[in-house]
C-alpha positions as CSV (number, residue, x, y, z in Angstrom):
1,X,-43.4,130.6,87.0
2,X,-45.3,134.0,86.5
3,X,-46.9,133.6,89.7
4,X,-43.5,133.6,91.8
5,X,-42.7,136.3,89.3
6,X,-45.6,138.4,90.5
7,X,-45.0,137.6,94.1
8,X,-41.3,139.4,93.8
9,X,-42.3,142.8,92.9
10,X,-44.6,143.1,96.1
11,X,-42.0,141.4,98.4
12,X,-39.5,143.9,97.2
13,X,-42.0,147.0,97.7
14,X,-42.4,145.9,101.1
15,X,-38.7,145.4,102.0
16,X,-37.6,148.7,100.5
17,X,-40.5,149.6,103.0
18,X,-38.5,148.2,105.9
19,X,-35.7,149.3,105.0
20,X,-36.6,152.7,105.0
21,X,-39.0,152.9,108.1
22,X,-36.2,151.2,109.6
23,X,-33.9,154.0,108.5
24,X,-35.5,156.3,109.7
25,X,-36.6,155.6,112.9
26,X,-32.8,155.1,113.6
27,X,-31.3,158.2,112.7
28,X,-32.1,161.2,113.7
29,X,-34.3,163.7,111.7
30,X,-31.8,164.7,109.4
31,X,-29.8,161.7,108.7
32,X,-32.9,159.9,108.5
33,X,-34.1,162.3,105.3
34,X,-31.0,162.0,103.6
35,X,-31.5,158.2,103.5
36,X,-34.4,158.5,102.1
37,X,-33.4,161.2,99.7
38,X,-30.5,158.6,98.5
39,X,-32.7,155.4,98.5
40,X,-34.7,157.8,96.4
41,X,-31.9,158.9,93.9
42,X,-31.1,154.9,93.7
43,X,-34.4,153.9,92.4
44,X,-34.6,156.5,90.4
45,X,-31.2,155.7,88.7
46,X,-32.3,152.1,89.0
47,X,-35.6,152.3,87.3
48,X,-34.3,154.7,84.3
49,X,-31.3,152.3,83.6
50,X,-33.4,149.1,83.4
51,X,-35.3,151.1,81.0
52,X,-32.6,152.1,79.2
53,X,-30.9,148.7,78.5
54,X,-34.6,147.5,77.7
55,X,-34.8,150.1,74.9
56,X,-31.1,149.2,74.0
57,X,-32.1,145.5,73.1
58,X,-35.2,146.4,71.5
59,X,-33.3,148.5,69.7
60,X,-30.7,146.2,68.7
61,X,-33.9,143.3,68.0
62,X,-35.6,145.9,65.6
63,X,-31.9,146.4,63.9
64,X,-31.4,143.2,63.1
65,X,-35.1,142.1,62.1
66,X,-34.1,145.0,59.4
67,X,-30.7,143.1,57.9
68,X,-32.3,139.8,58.1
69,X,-35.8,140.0,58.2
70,X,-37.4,136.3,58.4
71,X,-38.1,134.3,55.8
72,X,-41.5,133.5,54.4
73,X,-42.9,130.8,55.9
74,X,-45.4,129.3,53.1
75,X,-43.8,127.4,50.2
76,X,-44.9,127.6,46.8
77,X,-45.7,124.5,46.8
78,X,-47.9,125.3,49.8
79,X,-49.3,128.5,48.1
80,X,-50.3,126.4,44.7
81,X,-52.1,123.9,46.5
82,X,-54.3,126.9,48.6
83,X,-55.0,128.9,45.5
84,X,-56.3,125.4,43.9
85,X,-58.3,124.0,47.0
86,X,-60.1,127.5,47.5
87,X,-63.0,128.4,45.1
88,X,-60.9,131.0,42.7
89,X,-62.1,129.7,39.2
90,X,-59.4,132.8,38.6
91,X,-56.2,131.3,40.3
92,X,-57.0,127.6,39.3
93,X,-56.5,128.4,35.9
94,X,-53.7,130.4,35.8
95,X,-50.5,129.1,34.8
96,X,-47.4,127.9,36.7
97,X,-45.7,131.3,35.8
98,X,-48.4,133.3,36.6
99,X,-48.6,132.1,39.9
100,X,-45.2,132.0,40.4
101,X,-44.9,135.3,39.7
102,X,-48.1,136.4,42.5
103,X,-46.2,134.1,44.8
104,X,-42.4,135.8,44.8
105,X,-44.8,139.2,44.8
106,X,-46.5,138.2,47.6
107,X,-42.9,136.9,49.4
108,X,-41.3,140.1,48.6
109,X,-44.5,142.3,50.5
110,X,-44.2,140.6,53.6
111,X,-40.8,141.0,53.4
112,X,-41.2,144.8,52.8
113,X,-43.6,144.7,55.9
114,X,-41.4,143.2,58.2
115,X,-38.6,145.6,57.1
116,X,-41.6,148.4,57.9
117,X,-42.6,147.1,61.4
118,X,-38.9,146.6,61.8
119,X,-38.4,150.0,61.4
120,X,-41.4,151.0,63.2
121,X,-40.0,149.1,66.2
122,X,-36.5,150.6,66.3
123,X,-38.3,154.3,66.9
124,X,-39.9,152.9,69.8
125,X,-37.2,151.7,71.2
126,X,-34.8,154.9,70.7
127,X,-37.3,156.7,73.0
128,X,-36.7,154.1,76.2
129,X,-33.4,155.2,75.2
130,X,-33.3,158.3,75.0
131,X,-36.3,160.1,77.2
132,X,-34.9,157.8,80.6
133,X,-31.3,158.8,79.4
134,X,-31.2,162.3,80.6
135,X,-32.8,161.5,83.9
136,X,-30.4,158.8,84.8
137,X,-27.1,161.3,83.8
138,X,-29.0,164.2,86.1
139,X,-29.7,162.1,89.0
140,X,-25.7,160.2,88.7
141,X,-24.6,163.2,88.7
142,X,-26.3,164.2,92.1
143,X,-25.2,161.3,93.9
């Protein structure tokens, strides 16, 4: 699967190749530079839009890890047992409470740091939004 998915990016290169040797060779001199000023102006508007729409869904990823951020995935059940079968003389006698209390502090700090990464995550992706945005409006705008 990521082999053939390696093999298409070279096989593409070397097409476009063809394509505009092909081109060139025949048109004449000037028709044969516009060509390749256009197939230019396409992969540029090609390239910025795919990174566009990649920013876009990272964007919209990031947005919703912030309203729903996933749940904790230890139980306190889970988290009991651990601090008792670890060597903490100090958590194996505390009291149900107590160690409730660590655990939904605990729960609410990963929380907090997924909300952070989250938001982290949504900067990111507003710059493959907007640094490949202005490119792609200047460049439609010449075609």
């Amino acid at each position: 699967m990521i082999f053939s998915g390696l093999l298409i990016i070279p096989i593409l290169i070397v097409a476009l190749l063809v394509f505009i040797v092909s081109g060139v060779k025949g048109q004449s001199e000037k028709g044969g530079e516009e060509m390749i000023k256009n197939v230019y102006i396409y992969l540029v508007l090609f390239a910025t839009l795919m990174m566009t729409i990649g920013g876009s869904v990272g964007t919209f990823m990031a947005a919703a890890d912030i309203i729903a951020p996933a749940p904790y995935h230890q139980s306190f059940e889970e988290y009991r047992r651990w601090g008792k079968d670890m060597e903490m003389t100090e958590e194996r006698n505390l009291p149900q409470e107590e160690l409730k209390e660590r655990y939904d502090a605990m729960v609410l700090s990963e929380k907090e740091r997924q909300i952070t990464r989250a938001k982290n995550s949504i900067i990111k992706s507003f710059g493959w939004i907007v640094i490949p945005l202005p490119v792609f409006i200047y460049f439609q705008r010449r075609c």
